[in-house]
Each structure stands twice: as structure tokens, then as C-alpha cells.
GURO-442316 format. One line per field, with one value per residue: residue in one letter; residue number from 1; x, y, z of N, C-alpha, C in turn. Coordinates in pm, 1 decimal. Atoms other than C-alpha are relative to their C-alpha. Layout:
<nodes>
rest: c(A_...)
nr: c(NUM_...)
n_c1: c(X_...)
n_c2: c(Y_...)
n_c3: c(Z_...)
ca_c1: c(X_...)
ca_c2: c(Y_...)
ca_c3: c(Z_...)
c_c1: c(X_...)
c_c2: c(Y_...)
c_c3: c(Z_...)
</nodes>
This chain:
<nodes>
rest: c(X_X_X_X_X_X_X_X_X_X_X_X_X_X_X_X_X_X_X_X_X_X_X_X_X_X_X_X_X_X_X_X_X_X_X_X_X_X_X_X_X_X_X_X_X_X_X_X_X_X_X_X_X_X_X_X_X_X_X_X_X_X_X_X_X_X_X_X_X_X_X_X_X_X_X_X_X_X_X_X_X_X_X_X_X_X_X_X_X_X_X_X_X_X_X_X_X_X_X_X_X_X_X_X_X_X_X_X_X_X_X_X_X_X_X_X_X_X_X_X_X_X_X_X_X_X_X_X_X_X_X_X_X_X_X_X_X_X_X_X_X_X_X_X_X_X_X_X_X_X_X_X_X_X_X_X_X_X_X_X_X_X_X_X_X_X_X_X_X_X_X_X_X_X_X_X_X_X_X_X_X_X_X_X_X_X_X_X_X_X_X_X_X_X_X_X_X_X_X_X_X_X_X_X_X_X_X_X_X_X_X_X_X_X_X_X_X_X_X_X_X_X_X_X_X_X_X_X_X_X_X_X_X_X_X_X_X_X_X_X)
nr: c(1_2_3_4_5_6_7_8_9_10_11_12_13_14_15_16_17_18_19_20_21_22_23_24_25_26_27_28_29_30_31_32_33_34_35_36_37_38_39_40_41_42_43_44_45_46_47_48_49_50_51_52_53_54_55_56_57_58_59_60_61_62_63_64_65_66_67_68_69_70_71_72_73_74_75_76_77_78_79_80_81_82_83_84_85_86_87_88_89_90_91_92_93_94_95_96_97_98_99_100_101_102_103_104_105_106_107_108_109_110_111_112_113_114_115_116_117_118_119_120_121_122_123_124_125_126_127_128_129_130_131_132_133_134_135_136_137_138_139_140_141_142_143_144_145_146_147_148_149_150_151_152_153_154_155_156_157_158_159_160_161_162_163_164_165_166_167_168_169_170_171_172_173_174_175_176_177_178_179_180_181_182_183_184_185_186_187_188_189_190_191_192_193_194_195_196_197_198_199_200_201_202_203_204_205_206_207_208_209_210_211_212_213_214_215_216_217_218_219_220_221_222_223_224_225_226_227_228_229_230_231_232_233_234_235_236_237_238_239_240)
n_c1: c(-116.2_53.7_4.1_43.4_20.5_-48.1_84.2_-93.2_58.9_-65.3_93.7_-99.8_-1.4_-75.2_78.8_22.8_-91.7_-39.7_155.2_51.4_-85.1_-47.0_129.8_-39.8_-99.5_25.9_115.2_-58.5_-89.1_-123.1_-1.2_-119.9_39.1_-121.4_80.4_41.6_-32.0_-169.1_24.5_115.6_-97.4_-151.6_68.4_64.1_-121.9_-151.3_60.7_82.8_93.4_197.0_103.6_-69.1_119.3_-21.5_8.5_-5.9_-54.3_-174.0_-81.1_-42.4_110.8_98.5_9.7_-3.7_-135.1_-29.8_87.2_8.6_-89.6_-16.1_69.2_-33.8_-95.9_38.6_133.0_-15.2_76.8_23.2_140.2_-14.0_43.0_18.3_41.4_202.8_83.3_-115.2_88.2_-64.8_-104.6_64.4_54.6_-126.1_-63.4_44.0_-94.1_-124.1_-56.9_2.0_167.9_97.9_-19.9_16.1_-9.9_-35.9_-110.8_43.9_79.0_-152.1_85.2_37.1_-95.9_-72.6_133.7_-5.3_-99.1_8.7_116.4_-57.9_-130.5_55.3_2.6_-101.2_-18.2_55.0_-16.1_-60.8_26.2_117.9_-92.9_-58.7_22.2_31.3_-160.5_-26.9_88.1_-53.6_-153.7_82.3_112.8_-44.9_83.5_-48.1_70.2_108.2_58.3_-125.7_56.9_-12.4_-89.1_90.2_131.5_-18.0_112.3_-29.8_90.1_10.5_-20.3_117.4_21.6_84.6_-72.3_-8.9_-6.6_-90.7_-10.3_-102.7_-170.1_-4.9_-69.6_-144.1_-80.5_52.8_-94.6_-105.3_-29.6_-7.1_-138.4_-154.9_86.8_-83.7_-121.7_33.4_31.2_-2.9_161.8_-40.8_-25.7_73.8_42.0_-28.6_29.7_135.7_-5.9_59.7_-80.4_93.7_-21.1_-109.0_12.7_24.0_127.7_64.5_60.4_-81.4_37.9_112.9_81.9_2.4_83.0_111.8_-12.9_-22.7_111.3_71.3_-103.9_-44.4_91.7_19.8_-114.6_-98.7_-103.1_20.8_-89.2_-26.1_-66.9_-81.5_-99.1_-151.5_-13.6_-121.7_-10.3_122.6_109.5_-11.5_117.9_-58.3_50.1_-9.7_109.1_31.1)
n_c2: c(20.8_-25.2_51.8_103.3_53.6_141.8_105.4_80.3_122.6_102.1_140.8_137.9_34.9_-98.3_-33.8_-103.8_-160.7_-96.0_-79.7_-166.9_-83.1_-66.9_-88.8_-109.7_-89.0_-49.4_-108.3_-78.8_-3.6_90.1_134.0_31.1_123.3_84.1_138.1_-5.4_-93.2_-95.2_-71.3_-98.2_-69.1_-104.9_-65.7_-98.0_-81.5_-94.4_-18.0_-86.9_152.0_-45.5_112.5_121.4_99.5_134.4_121.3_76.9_163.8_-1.1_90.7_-91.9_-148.8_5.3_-194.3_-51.2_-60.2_-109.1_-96.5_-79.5_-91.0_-97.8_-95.1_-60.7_-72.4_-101.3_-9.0_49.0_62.3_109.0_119.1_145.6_132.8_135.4_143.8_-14.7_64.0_14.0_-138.1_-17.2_-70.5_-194.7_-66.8_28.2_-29.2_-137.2_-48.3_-39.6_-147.1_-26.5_-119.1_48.4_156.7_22.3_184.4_85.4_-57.7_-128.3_-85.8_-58.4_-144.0_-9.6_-10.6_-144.9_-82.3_-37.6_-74.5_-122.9_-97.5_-26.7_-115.6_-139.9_-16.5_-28.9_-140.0_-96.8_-15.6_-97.6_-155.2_-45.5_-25.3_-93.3_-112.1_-18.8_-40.6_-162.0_-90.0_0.8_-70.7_-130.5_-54.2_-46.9_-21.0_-88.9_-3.0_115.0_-2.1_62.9_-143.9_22.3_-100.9_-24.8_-28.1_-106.0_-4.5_16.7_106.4_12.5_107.1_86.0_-17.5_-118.0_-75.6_-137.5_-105.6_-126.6_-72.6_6.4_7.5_147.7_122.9_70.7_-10.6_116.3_73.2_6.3_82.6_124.4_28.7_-30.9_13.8_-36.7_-89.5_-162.3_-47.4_-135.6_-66.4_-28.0_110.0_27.4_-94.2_59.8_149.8_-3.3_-22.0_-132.1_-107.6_-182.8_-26.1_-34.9_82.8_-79.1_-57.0_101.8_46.0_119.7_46.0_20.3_55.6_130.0_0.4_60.3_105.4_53.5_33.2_125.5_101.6_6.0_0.7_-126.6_-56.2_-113.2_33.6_58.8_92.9_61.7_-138.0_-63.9_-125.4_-47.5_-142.9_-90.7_78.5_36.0_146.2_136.3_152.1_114.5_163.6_33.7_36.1_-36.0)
n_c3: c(86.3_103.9_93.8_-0.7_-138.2_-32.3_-91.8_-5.4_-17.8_-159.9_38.1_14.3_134.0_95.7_132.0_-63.5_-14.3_87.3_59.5_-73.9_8.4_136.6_15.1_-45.3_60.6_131.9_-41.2_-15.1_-135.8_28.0_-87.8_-41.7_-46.9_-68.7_13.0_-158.2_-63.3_-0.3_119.4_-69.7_-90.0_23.8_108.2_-77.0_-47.4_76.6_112.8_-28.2_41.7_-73.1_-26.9_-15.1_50.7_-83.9_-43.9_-163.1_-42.6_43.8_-87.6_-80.1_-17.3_99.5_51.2_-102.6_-76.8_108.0_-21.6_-111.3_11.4_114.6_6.1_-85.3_19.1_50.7_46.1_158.2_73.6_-16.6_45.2_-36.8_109.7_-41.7_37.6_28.0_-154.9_-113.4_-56.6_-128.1_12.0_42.7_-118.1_-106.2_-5.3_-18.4_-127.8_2.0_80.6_147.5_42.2_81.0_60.3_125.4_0.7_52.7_116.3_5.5_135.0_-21.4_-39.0_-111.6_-124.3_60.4_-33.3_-122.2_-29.9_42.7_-70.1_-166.0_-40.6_-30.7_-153.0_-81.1_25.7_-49.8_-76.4_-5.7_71.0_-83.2_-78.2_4.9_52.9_-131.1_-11.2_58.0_-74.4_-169.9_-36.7_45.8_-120.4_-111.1_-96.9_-128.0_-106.7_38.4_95.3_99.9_161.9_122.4_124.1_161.3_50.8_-78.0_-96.1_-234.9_-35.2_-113.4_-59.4_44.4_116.0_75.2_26.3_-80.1_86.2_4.3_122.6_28.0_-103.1_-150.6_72.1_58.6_-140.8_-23.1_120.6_-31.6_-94.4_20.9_27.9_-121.7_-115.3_-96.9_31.6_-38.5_126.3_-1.2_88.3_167.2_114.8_43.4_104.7_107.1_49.8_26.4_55.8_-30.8_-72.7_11.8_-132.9_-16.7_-81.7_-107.8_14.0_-131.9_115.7_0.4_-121.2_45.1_69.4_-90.5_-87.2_52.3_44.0_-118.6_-21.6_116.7_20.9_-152.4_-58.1_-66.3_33.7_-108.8_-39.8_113.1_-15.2_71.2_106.8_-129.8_3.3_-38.9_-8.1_62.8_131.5_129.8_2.7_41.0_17.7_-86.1_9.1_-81.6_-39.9_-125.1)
ca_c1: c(1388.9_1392.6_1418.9_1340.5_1135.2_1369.5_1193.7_1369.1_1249.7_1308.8_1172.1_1380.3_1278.8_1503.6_1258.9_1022.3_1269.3_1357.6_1018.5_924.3_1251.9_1255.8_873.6_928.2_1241.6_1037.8_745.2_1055.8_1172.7_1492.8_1504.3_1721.0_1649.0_1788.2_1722.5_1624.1_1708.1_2093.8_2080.2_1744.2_1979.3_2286.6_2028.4_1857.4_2214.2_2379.6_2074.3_1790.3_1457.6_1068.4_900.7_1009.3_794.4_800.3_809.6_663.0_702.3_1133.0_1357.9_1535.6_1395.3_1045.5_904.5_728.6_1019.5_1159.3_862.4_865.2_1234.7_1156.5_900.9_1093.0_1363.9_1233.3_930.0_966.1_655.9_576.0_361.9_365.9_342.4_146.2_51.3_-356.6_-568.2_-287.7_-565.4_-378.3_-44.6_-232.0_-359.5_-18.7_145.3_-76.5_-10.2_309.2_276.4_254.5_41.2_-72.3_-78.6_-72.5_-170.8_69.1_102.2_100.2_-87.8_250.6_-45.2_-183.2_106.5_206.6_-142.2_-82.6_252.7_178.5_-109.5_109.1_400.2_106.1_-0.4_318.5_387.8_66.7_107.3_457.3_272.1_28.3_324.2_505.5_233.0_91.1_509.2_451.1_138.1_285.9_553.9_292.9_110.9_232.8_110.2_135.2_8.6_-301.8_-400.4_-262.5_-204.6_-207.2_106.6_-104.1_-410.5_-309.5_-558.8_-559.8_-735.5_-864.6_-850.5_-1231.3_-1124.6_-1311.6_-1118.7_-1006.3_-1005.1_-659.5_-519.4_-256.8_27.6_-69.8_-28.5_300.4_432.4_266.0_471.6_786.9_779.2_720.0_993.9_1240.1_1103.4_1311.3_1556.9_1515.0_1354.9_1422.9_1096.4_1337.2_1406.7_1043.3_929.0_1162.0_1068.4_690.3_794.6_657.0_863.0_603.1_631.0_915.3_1094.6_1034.2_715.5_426.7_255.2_440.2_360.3_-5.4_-27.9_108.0_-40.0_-337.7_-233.9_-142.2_-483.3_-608.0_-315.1_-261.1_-373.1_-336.5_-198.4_-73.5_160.3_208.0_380.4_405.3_508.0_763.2_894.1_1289.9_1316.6_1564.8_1579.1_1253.9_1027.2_1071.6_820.8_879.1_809.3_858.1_584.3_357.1)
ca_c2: c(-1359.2_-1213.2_-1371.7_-1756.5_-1939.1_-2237.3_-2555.3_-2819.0_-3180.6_-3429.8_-3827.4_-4146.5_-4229.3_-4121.6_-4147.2_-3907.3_-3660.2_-3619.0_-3597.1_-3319.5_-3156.7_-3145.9_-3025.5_-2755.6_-2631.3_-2619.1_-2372.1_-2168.2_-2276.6_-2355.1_-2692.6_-2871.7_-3271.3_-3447.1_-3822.9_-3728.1_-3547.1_-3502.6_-3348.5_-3135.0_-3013.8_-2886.1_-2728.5_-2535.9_-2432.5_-2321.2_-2204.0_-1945.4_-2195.9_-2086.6_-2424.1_-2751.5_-3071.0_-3357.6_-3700.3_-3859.1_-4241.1_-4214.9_-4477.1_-4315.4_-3973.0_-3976.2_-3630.9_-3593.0_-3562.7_-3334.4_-3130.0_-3070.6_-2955.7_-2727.8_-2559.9_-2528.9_-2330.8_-2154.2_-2056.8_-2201.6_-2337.4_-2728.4_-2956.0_-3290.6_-3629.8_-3895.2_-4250.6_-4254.8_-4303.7_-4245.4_-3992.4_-4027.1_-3895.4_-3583.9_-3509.9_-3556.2_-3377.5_-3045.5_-3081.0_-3054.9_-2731.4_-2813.0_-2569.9_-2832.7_-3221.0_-3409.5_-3786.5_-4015.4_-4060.2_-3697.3_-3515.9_-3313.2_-2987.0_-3028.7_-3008.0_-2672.5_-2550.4_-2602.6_-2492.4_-2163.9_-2121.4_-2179.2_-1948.7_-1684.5_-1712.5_-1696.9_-1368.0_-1207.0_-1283.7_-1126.6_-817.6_-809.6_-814.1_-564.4_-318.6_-369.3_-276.2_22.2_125.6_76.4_254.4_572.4_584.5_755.4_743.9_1035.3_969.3_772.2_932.0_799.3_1031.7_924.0_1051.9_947.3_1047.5_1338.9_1221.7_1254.2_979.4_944.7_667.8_538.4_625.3_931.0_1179.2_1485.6_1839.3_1984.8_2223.7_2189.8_2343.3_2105.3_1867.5_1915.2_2028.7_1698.9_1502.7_1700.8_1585.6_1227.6_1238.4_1355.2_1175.1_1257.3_1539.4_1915.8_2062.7_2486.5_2691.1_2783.9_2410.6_2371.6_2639.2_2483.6_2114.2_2241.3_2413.0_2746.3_3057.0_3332.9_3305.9_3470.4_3227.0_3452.8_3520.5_3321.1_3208.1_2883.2_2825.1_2891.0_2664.4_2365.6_2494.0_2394.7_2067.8_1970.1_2030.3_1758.6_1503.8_1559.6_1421.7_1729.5_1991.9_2237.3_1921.5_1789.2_1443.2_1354.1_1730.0_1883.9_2213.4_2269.6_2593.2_2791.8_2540.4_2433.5_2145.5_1778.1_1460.6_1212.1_866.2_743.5_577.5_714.9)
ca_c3: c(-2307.2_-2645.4_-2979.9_-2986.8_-2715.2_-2573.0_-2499.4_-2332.9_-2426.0_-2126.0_-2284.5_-2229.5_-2588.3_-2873.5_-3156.7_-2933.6_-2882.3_-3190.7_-3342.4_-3121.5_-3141.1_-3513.3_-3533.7_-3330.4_-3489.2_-3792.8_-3603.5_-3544.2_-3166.9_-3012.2_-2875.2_-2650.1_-2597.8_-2330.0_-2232.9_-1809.5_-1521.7_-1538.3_-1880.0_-1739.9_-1490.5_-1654.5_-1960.4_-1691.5_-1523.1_-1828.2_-2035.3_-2008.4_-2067.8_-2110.1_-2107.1_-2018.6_-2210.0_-1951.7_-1955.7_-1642.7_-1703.7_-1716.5_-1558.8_-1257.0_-1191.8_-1302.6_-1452.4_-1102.3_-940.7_-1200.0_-1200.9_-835.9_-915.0_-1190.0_-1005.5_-658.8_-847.6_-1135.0_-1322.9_-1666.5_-1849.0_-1749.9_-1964.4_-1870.6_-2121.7_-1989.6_-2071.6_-2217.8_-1878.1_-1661.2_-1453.9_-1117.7_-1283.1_-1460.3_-1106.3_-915.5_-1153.5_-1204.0_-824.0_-866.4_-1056.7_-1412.5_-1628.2_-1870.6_-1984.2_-2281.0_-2344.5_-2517.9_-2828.7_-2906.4_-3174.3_-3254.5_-3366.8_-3060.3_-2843.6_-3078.6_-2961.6_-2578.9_-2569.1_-2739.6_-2524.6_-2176.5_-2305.2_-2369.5_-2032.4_-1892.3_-2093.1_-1990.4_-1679.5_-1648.2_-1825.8_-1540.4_-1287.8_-1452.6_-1524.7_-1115.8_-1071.6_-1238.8_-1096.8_-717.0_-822.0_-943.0_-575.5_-276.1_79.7_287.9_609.7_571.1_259.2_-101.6_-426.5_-751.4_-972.1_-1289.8_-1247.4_-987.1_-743.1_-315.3_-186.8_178.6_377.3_287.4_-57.9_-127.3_-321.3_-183.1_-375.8_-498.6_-710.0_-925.9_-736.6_-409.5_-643.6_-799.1_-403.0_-321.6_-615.2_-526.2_-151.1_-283.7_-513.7_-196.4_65.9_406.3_227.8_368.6_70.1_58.4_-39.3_-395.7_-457.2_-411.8_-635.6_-875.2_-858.2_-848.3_-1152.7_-1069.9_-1026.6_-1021.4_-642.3_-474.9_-273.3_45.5_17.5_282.2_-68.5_-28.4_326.8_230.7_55.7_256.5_512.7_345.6_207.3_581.8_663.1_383.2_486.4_896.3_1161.5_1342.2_1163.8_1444.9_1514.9_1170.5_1152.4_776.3_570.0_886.5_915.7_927.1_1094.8_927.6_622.0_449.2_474.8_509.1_376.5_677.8_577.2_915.7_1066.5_1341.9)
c_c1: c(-35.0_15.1_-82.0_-51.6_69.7_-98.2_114.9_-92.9_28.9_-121.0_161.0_10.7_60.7_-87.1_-119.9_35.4_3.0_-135.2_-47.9_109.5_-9.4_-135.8_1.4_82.8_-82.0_-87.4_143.6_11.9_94.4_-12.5_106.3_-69.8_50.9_-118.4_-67.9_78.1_113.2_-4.8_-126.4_89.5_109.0_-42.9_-26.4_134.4_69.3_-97.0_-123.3_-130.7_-148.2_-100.8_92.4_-145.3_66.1_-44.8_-73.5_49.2_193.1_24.9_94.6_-90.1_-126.2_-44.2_-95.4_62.1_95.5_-104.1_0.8_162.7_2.4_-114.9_48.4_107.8_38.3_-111.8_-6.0_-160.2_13.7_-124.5_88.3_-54.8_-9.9_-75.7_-164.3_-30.2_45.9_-63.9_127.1_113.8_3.0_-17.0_115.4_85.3_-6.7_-15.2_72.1_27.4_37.0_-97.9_-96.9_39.7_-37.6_19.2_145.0_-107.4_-97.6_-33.6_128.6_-123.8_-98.5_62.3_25.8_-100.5_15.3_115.2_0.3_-102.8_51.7_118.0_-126.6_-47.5_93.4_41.1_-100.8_-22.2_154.2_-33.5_-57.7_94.7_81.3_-71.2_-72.2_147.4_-11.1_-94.9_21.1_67.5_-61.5_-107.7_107.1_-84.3_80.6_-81.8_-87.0_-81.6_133.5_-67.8_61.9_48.1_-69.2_-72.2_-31.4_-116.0_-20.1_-159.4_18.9_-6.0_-133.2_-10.5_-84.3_117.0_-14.8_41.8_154.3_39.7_141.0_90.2_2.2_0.1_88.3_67.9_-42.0_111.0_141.8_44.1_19.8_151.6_138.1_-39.2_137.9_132.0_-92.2_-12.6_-30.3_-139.8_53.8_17.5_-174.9_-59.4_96.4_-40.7_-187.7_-32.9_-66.7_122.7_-76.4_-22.6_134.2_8.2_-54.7_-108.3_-129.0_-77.4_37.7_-58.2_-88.1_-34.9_40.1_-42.7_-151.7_-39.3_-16.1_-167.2_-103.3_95.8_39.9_-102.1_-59.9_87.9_53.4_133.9_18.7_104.2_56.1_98.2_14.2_53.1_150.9_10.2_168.6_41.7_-132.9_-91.2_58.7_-108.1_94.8_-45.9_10.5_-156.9_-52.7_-82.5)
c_c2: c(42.0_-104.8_-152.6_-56.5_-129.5_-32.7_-113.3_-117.2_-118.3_-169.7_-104.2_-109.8_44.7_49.7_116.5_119.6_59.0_39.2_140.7_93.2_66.2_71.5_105.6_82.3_47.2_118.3_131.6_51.7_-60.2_-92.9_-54.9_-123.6_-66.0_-143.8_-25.1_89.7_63.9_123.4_158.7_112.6_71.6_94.0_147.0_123.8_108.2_129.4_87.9_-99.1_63.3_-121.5_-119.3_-144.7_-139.5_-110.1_-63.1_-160.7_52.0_-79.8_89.4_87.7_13.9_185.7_79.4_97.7_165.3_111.0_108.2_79.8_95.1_116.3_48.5_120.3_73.6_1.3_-8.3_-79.4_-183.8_-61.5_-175.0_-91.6_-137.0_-81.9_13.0_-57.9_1.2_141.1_27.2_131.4_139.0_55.9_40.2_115.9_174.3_-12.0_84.6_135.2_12.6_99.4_-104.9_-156.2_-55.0_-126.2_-17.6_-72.4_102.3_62.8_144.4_186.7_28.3_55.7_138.4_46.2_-4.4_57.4_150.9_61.5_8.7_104.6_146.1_66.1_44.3_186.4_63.4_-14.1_82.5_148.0_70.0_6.2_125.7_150.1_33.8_44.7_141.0_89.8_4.7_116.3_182.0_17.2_-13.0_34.9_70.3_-7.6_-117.5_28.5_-63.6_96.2_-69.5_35.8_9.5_40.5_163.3_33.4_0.4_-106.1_-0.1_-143.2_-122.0_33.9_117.9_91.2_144.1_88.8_5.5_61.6_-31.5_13.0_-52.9_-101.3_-47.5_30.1_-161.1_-148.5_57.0_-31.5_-173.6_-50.5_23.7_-14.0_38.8_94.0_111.5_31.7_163.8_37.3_41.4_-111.7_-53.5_78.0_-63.1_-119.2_3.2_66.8_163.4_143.3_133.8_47.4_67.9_-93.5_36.5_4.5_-94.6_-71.7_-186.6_-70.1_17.5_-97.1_-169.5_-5.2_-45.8_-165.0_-107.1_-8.7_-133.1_-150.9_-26.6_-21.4_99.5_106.1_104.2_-75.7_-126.0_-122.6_-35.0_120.4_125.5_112.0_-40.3_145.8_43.3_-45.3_-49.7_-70.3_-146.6_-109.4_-112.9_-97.4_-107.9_-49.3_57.3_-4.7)
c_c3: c(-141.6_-91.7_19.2_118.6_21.0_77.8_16.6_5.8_88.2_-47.6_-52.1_-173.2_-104.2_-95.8_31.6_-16.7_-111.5_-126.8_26.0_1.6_-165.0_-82.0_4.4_-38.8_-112.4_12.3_90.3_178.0_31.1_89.4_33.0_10.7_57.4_87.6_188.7_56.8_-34.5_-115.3_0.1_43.2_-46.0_-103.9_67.5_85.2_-99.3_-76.0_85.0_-58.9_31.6_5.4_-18.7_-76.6_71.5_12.5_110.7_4.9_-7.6_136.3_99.4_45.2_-41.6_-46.3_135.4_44.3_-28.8_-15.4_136.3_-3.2_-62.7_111.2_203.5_-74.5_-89.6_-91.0_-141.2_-2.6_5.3_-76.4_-21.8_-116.4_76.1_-29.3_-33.1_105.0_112.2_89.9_145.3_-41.7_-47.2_93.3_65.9_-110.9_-47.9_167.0_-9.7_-52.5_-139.1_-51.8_-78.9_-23.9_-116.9_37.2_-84.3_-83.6_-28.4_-164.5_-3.0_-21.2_101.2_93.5_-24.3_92.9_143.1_22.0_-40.8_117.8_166.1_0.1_-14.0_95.1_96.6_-37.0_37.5_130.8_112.2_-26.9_124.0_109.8_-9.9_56.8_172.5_66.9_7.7_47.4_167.9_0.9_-53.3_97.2_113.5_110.0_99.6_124.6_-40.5_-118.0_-125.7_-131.4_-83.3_-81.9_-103.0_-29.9_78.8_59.2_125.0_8.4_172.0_65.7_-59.7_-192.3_-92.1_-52.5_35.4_-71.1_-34.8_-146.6_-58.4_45.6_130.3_-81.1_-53.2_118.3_35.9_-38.1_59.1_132.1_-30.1_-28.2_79.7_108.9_100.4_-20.1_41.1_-148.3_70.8_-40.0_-132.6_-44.7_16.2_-114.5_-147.2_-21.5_-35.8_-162.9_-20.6_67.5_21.1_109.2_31.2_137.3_160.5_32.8_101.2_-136.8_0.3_134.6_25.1_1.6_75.8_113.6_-13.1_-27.6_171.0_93.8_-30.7_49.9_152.6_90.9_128.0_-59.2_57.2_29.3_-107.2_-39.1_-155.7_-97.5_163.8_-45.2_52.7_52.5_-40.7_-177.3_-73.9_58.1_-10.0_18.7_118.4_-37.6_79.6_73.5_174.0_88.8)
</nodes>
């Protein structure tokens, strides 16, 4: 979420709440304070929320309970507030899936200091989601080998890397990018970016004839980069 990090304060105590609410506003976050679950509940419905600061002693619902709801149904930031010595409930409720706990009565630059340090976690751990996103989404497996858009590398099954040359590497890339479409020998020469071939010419079918060597497990009867007779080539991504 951009701009401000919402925290939602959840403590059956007023004077509490509004301590920590009006701290926090001052370290430039937006706070919501509500006195237990219900209030939890309609914050979280209406409202976009990166850390929740929980109560556990509360009449009704305890922050357990509430915990195990926050963390069946979305991944907001949990630090728990509990009673000095209260070991059991620290245990039960990093169970439950809190990231962090805090005694009673709270050292208000303390609390700044764990809450900063569970939303930084949370953000570099989205980073590390994204950026494993992005590198999935920059490897392609043909057959049982896998090539590396970024680094424009063929990899074999035991991981050894396998020779190629530039233009098996951008034919390589333009099968990827069109997996199961009939690709012409002129829309490859264009997506490989090379026109110095003439589309006609066996120069083309060289050279995947080659590639099919590096990538098949037989390439007289080549399952992954198929001939169309009369029309082109097609990357099968069909399993075989």
C-alpha cells in the first residue's frame, strides 16, 4: 500500500488506545483504535491494514482468537501485547502466527522499534516474492532443458550449460515468447530480429536443426520445436 502504513490498535482499555494511537500518529502513521473483535472486523473489511497491535487479555474474544482470525484470512503484520510473565501466552500466540510480542506496560519507543522492524520484514519479504516472480517469469523450459532470457543461458538437465550462439538464442526466445502458435520462417527472421537471411533459404532450418539437436530427445522425431509442413515451426509445450 502506498503512502502511510495503517495500524489497527485492538485493547479493551481506552487510555491504552489512545496513548498508542496518538504516539504513532505523531511518527507519522495512520491509526485506527478499536475496543475488540467486532470493530477488528469491520476495520479489516472496509480498510486496507499492514499491522494489527493485539491485545490478548480482552473480555469476549481474546487476541488469540483474533489472531488466529487475522492470520487465517490475511497477511497483515501481528504483534501481540501481553501481561509481564505471561510466557504461555507469548508461546500460544507466536503459534498462532504473530511475528512479534510485547510485554505490558509498553515502552511506547520500543513498540516504534518492533513495529518498524515487522513492517520491514514484511516489505522485504514481498520484495523477495516479487523479484523470484520475475525471475520465473525470465526462465523457459524446453523439453528438459531450461534457458535463461537474462542471462541468455541453455541449461541441461544436470545443469551444465550448453553452447549457443546468438541467433539460437533469439530463435530460442522467439519460440518461448509464442509457445504453441505456427511461427513462418519470415515471422521468425523478424522476431529473431535478423533479416540478412532470405526467408527461403535452408539457413533457418540449419540452424534449428541444430538447436534440436541441443534440446531433443531424438531429433529425427523432435517432440518440443515441430515442423508444420507447408507453414513453419511450432514450440509444443505439451508434455511428453
Amino acid at each position: 500500500m502506498q503512502g502511510r502504513k495503517h495500524i489497527v490498535v485492538v485493547d479493551d482499555e481506552p487510555g491504552i488506545r489512545e496513548t498508542i494511537e496518538e504516539y504513532l500518529e505523531l511518527h507519522d502513521f495512520q491509526v485506527t483504535a478499536v475496543s475488540g473483535g467486532e470493530g477488528l472486523r469491520e476495520v479489516i473489511n472496509e480498510k486496507d491494514v499492514d499491522l494489527v497491535l493485539l491485545d490478548i487479555r480482552m473480555p469476549g474474544e481474546d487476541g488469540l482468537s483474533l489472531a488466529r482470525y487475522l492470520r487465517e484470512s490475511t497477511e497483515v503484520g501481528i504483534i501481540m501485547l501481553t501481561a509481564a510473565g505471561e510466557v504461555v501466552d507469548r508461546i500460544v500466540g507466536l503459534e498462532m502466527g504473530a511475528d512479534d510480542y510485547l510485554a505490558k506496560p509498553v515502552d511506547l519507543r520500543e513498540l516504534l522499534a518492533r513495529i518498524k522492524a515487522v513492517l520491514r520484514r514484511a516489505s522485504e519479504q514481498e520484495d523477495s516474492e516479487a523479484t523470484r516472480t520475475d525471475n520465473a517469469a525470465r526462465v523457459v523450459h524446453f523439453g528438459d532443458f531450461t534457458l535463461n532470457l537474462e542471462s541468455h543461458k541453455l541449461f541441461e538437465p544436470s545443469g551444465a550449460e550448453i553452447p549457443l550462439t546468438s541467433m539460437e538464442f533469439d530463435l530460442l526466445k522467439a519460440f518461448a515468447d509464442h509457445p504453441n502458435h505456427v511461427l513462418t520462417r519470415d515471422q521468425l527472421l523478424n522476431l529473431a530480429h535478423n533479416r540478412d537471411w532470405e526467408p527461403f533459404d535452408r539457413s533457418i532450418d540449419i540452424r534449428i536443426a541444430r538447436i534440436r539437436r541441443k534440446i531433443e530427445g531424438d531429433p529425427a522425431k523432435p517432440q518440443v520445436i515441430k515442423t508444420v509442413r507447408g507453414a513453419g515451426y511450432i514450440f509444443s509445450t505439451a508434455k511428453t
